[in-house]
C-alpha positions as CSV (number, residue, x, y, z in Angstrom):
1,X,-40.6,26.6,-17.6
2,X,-37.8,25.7,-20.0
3,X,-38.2,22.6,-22.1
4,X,-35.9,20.8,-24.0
5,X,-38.0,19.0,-26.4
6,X,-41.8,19.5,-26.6
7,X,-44.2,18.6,-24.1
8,X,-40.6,17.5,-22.3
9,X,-40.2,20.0,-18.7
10,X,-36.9,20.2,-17.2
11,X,-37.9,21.8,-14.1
12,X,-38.6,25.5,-12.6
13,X,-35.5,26.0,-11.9
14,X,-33.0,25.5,-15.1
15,X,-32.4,24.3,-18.0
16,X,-31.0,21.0,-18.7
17,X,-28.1,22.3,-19.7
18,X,-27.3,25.1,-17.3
19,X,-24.7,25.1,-14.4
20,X,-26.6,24.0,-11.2
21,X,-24.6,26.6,-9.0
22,X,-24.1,30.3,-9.7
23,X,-20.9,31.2,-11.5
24,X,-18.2,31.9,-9.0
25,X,-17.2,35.5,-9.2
26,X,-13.7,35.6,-7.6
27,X,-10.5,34.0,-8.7
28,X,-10.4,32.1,-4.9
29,X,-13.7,30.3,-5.5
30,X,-13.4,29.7,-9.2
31,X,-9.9,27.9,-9.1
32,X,-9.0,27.5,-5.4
33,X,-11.5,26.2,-3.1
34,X,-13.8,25.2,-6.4
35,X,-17.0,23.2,-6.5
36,X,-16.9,22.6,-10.0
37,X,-15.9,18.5,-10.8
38,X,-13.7,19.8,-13.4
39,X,-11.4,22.1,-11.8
40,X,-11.7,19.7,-8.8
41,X,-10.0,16.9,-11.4
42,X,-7.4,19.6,-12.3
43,X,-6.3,20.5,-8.9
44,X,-5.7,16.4,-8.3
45,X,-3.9,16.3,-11.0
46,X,-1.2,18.8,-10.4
47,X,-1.3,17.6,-6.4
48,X,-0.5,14.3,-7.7
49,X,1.3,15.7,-9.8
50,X,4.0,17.3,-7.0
51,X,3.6,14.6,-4.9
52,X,4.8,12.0,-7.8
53,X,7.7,14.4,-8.0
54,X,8.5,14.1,-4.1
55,X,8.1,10.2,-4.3
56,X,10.5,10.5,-7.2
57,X,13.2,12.0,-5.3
58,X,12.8,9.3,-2.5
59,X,13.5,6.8,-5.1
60,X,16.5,8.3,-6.4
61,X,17.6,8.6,-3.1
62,X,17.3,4.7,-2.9
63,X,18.5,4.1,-6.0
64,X,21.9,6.0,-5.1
65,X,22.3,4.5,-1.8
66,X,21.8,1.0,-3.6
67,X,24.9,1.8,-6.3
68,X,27.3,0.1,-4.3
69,X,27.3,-3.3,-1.9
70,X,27.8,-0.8,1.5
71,X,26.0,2.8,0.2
72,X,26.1,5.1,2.8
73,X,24.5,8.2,1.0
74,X,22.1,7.7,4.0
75,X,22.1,5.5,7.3
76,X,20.1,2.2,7.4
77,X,17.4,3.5,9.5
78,X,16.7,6.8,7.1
79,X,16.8,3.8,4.1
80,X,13.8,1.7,5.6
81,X,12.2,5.0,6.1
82,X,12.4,6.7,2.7
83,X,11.6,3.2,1.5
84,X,8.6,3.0,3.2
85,X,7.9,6.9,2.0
86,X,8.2,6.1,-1.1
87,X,6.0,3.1,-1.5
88,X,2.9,4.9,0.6
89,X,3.4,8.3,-1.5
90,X,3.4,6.7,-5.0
91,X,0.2,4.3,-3.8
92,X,-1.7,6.7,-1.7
93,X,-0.4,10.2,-2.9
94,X,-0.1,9.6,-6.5
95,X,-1.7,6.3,-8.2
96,X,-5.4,6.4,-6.2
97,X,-5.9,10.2,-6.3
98,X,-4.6,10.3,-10.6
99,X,-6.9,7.8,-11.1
100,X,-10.0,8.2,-8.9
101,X,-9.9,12.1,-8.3
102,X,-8.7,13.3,-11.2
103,X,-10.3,11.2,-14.0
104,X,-12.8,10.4,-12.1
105,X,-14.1,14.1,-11.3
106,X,-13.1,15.5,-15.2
107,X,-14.0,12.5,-17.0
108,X,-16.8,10.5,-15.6
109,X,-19.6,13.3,-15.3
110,X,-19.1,14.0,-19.0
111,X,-19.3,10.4,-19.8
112,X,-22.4,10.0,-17.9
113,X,-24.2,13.2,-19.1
114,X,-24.3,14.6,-15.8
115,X,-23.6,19.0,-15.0
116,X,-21.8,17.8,-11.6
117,X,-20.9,15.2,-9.4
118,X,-23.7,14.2,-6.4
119,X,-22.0,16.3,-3.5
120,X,-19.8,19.0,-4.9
121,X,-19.6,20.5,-1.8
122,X,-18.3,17.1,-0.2
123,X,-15.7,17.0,-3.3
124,X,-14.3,20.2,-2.8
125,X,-13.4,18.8,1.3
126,X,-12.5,15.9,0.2
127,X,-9.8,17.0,-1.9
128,X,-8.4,19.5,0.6
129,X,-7.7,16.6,2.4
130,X,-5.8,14.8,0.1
131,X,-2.9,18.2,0.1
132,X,-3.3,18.4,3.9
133,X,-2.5,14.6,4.6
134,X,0.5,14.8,2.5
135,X,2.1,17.6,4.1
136,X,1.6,15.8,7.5
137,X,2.9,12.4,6.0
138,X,6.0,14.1,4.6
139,X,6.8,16.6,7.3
140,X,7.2,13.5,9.9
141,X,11.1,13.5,8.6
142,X,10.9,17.0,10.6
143,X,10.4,14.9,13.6
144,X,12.3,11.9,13.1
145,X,12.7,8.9,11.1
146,X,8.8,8.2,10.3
147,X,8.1,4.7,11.1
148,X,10.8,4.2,13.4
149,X,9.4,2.9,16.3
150,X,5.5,2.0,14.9
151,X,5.8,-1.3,15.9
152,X,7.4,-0.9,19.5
153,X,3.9,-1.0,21.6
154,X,3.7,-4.9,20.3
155,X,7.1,-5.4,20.9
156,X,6.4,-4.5,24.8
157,X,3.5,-6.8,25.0
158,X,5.2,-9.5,23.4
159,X,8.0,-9.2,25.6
160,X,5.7,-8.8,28.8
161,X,3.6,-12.3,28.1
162,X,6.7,-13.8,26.5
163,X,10.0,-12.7,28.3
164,X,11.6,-15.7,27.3
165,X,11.0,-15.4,23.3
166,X,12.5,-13.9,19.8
167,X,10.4,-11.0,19.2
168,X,9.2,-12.0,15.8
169,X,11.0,-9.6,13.9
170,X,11.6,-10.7,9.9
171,X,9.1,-13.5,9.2
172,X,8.0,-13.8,5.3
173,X,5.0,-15.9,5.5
174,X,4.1,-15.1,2.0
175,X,7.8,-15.8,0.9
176,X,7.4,-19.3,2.7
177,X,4.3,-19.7,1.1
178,X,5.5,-19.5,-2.5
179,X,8.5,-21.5,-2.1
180,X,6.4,-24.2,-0.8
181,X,3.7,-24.3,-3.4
182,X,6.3,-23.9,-5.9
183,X,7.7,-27.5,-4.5
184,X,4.3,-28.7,-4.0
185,X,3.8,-28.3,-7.6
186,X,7.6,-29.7,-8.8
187,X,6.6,-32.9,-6.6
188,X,3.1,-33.0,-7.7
189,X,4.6,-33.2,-11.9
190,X,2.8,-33.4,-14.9
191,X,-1.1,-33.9,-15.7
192,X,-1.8,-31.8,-12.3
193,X,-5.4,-32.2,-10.3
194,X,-6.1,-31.2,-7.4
195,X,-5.6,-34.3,-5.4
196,X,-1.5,-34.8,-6.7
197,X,-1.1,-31.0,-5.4
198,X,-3.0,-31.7,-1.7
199,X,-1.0,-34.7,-1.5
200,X,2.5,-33.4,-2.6
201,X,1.8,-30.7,0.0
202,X,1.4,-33.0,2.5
203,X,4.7,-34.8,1.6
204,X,6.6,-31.5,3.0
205,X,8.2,-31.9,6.5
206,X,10.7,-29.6,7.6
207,X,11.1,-28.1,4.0
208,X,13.5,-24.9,3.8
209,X,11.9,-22.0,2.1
210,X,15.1,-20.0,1.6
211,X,17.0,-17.1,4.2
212,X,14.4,-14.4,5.8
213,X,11.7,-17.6,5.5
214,X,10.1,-20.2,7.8
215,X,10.4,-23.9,8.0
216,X,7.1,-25.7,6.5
217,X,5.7,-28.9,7.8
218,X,2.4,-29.8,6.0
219,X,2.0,-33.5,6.6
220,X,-1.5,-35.1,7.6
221,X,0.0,-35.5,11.2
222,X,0.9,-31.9,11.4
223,X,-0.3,-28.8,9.1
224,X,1.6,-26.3,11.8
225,X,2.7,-24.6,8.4
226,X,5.3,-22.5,9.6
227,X,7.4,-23.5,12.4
228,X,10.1,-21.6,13.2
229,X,12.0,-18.7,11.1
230,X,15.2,-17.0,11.2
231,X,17.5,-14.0,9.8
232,X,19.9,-13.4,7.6
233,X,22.2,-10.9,6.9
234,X,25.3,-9.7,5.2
235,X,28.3,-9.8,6.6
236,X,31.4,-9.0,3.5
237,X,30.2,-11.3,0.7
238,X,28.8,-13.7,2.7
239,X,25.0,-14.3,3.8
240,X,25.1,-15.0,7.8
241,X,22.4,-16.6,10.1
242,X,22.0,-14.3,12.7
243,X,19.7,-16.5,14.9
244,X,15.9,-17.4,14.9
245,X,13.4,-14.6,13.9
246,X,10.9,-16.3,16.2
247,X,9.0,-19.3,18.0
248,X,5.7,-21.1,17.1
249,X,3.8,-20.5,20.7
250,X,2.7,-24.1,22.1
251,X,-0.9,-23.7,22.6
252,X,-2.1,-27.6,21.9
253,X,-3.7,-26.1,18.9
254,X,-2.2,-25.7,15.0
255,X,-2.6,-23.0,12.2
């Protein structure tokens, strides 16, 4: 029985210091499908790595289609969709797994004293899965515009309860939000409590929050919050109401 200190026993089985699993004896199992927390942080870091480098080319892409008013490197449809690409790869490809798989699996075991993580076995699939989801996320361009149509199944039962209604299409509650708490606050001035902000909210009726936002009513007769929206767009230099983005449904009830 090895001891690391007298009278101290580590166990039958090793020594406190010892690798818990046998040394892998081929190059597939030492740096490929690995159990060791280590290489596991490696191989995160150079998938992030190559994903990062994908998510950078999408934002070029962007970037040049954005160099002039009416870019058309790329038609709108393929924009929303490499913007969209963009934003879930750098989030779910490159940010989480740099800083969760790969310092957490190379850096936190030695900062805890520890010869492994808990489950290597579960780490080792766990990070197979991170490659294999981003090959399925980025091969959907093979097939189509991703996100195209992810929304269409609500549009259908909107349309099938609601025949005579906008779809609600381009509503930016959290937009409408800020402009309104913004003015809450201008109304509400100086030497601000909590009872000048609820009551300068309440003094909103009918207050504009901008193009692509709702109109706010927050009065004590009526907190419906946002009551109707509407979209804008860009026709030459100008910025064009197009018609309302959607209708409050009259249920008897308010937000």
């Amino acid at each position: 029985m090895a001891t690391v200190a007298p009278g101290v026993p580590t166990g039958p089985y090793h020594a406190v210091l010892d690798h818990i699993h046998p040394e892998p004896t081929s190059f597939i199992r030492k740096y490929i499908f690995s159990i060791d927390a280590k290489v596991i942080g490696i191989q995160y870091m150079i998938t992030g790595a190559i994903f990062f480098v994908i998510a950078g080319m999408l934002a070029e892409i962007i970037r040049t289609q954005l160099l002039s008013p009416h870019g058309a490197i790329i038609s709108a449809a393929t924009y929303n969709s490499v913007y969209s690409m963009h934003g879930s790869a750098m989030v779910w490809f490159v940010v989480i797994p740099l800083l969760t798989g790969a310092f957490g699996n190379f850096v936190m075991p030695m900062q805890i004293g520890a010869r492994d993580v808990a489950f290597p076995w579960l780490n080792l699939v766990a990070f197979w899965i991170f490659p294999v989801a981003g090959v399925i996320l980025f091969s959907s361009f093979l097939i189509g515009a991703p996100g195209s149509k992810p929304a269409q199944p609500y549009v259908d039962l909107f349309k099938k309860y609601y025949p005579e209604e906008s779809v609600q299409a381009l509503d930016f509650y959290g937009m409408s939000g800020a402009y309104a708490i913004v003015e809450a606050l201008r109304r509400a001035g100086p030497e601000l409590t909590r009872e000048k902000f609820i009551a300068a909210l309440e003094t909103l009726k009918d207050f504009q929050a901008g193009p692509s936002a709702c109109t706010i009513t927050l009065t004590q007769e009526n907190h419906q919050g946002c009551e109707s929206g509407t979209i804008w767009t860009l026709v030459g230099n100008d910025i064009v109401n197009i018609g309302p983005s959607w209708k409050p449904v009259k249920s008897g009830a308010t937000n």
